[in-house]
Wavefront OBJ file of the C-alpha trace (Angstrom):
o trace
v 125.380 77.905 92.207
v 122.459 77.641 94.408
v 123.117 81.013 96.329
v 123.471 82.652 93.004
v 119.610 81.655 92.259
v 118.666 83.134 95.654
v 120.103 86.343 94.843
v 118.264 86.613 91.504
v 114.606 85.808 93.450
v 112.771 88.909 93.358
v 110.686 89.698 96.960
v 108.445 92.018 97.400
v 109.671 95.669 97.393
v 112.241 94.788 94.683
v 112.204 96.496 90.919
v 110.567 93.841 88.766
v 108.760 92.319 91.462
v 105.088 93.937 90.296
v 104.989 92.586 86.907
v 106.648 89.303 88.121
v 103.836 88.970 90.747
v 101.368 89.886 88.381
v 102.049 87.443 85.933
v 102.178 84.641 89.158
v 98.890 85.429 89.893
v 97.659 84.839 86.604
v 99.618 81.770 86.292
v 97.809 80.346 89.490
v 94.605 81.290 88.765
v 94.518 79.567 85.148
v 96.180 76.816 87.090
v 93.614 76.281 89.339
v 90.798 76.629 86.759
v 92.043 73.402 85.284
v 92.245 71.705 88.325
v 88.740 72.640 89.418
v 87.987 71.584 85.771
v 89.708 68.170 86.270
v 87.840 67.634 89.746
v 84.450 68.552 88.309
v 84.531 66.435 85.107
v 86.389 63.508 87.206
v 82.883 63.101 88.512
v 80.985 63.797 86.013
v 82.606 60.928 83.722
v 82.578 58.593 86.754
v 78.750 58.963 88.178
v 76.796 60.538 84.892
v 75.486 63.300 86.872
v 76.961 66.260 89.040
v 75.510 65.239 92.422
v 78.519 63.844 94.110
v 81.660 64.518 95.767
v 83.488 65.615 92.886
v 81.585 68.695 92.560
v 81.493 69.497 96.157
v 85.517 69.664 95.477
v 85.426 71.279 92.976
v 83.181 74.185 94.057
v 85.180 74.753 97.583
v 88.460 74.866 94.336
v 87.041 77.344 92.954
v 87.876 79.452 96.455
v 91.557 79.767 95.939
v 91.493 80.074 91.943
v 88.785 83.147 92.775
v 91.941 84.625 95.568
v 94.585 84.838 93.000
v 92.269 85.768 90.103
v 91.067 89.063 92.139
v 94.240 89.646 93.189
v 95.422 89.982 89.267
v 92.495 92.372 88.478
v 93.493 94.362 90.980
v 96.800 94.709 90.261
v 96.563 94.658 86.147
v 96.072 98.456 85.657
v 99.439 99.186 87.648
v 102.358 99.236 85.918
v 106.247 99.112 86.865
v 108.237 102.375 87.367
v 110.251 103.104 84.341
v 113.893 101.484 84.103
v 115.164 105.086 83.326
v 113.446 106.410 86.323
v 115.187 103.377 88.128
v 118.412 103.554 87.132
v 118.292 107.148 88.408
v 117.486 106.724 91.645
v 119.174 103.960 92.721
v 122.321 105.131 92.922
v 121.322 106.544 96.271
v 122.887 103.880 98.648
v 122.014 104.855 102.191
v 117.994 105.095 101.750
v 115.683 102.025 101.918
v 114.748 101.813 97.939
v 110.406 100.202 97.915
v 109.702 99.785 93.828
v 106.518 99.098 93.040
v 104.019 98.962 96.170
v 100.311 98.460 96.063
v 99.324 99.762 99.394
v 95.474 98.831 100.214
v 93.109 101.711 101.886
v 89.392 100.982 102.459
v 88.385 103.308 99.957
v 91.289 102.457 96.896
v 94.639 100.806 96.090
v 97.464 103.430 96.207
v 100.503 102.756 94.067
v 103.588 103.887 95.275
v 105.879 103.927 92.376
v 108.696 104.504 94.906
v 109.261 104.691 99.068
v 112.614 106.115 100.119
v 113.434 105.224 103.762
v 115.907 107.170 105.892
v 116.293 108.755 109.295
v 112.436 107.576 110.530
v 111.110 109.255 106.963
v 109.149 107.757 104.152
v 109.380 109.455 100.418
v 106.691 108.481 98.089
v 107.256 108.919 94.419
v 103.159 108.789 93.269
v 103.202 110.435 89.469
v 98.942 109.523 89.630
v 97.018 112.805 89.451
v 94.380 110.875 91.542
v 95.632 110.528 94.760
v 95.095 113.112 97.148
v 98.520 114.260 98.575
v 96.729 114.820 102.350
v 95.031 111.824 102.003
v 97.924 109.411 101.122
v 100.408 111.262 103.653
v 97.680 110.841 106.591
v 96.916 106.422 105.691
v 100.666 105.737 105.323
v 101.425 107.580 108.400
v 98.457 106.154 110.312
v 99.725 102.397 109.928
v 103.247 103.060 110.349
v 102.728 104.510 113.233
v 100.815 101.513 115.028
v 104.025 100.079 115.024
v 107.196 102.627 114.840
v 107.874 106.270 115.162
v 107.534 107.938 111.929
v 109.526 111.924 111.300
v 107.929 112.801 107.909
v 105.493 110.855 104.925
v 105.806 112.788 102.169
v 104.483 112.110 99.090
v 106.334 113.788 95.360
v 104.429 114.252 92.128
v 107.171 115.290 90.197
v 110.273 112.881 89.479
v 112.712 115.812 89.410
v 111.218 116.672 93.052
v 111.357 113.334 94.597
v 115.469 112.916 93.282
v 116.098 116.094 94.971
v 113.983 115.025 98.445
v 116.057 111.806 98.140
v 119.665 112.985 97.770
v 118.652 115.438 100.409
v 117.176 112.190 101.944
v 120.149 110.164 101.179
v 122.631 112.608 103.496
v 120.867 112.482 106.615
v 121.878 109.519 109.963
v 119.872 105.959 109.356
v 116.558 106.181 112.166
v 116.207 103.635 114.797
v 112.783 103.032 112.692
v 114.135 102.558 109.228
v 114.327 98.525 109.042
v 110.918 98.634 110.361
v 108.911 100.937 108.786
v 110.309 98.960 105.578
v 108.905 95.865 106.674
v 105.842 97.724 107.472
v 105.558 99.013 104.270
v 106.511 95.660 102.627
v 103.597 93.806 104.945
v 100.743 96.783 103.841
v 101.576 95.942 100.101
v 99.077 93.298 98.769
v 101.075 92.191 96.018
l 1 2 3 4 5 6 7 8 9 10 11 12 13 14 15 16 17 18 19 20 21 22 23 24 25 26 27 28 29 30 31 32 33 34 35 36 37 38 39 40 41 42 43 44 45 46 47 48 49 50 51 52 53 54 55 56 57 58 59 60 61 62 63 64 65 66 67 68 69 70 71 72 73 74 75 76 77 78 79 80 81 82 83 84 85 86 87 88 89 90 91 92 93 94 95 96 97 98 99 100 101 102 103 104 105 106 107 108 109 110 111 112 113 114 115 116 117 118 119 120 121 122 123 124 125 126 127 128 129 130 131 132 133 134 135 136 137 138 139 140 141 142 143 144 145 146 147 148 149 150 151 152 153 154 155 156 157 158 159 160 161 162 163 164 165 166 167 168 169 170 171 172 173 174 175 176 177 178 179 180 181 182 183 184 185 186 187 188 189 190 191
């Protein structure tokens, strides 16, 4: 029964997991408001005043409520990749599947609707008119390759493009890299 739940727990990567992690932030912030509401009106009822300890807690609270809070307004405009769109390209087995990633660059958050992973390639599926195709391919390259060899970034406006780059994907030998530059790509997501 247990292993059942584990199997159901959404990690990052995972279709669902943006709007799941989303709503968690949220859900800790507001959290965390009240606490630093309880902590700040604990001494306020007990000395009459708000020079003491109480408030000293509660303003260092505030720290972590303000970490998941930003985190949510970051995230907010992004949504999930359609379950159609889903649906349709998961039935590739042999590629690394990455729903959902918020990569963060200096200069913006890039969302990577989806990252196909086979034979040391990456696939981004990036619909946004926004992103610079150059500009994406040369930041996901330049942190996967800190840590693993990397064949081809590529990243696919069009849906009907990026199904035919992944079935073409999908028939090539796994890379030595593949497991890696997953977890590489999981790590660089901030949600």
């Amino acid at each position: 029964m247990a292993d059942n739940k584990n199997h159901q727990k959404l990690k990052k990567g995972d279709y669902g997991y943006l709007k799941k992690g989303k709503l968690t932030q949220l859900v800790l912030a507001f959290l965390l408001l009240v606490l630093v509401a309880c902590i700040f009106y604990t001494g306020y009822l007990k000395y009459h005043n708000t020079k003491n300890i109480f408030t000293v807690m509660a303003a260092v609270s505030v720290i972590p409520m303000a970490k998941f809070l930003s985190c949510y307004i970051v995230a907010a405009p992004y949504t999930m990749l359609e379950e159609q769109m889903y649906h349709d390209i998961k039935e590739y087995e042999n590629v690394f599947l990455l729903y959902d990633l918020l990569l963060s660059s200096t200069e913006r958050i890039i969302h990577v609707s989806i990252a196909a992973i086979r034979d040391n390639s990456v696939y981004l599926y990036i619909p946004d008119p926004k992103y610079k195709k150059n500009e994406v391919e040369q930041y996901v390259r330049t942190f996967l390759e800190r840590e693993c060899k990397v064949t081809t970034v590529k990243m696919i406006s069009s849906f009907h493009e990026y199904q035919k780059a992944v079935r073409a994907l999908d028939k090539n030998e796994s890379g030595k890299f593949d497991e890696r530059i997953r977890q590489v790509m999981i790590a660089f997501s901030m949600l």
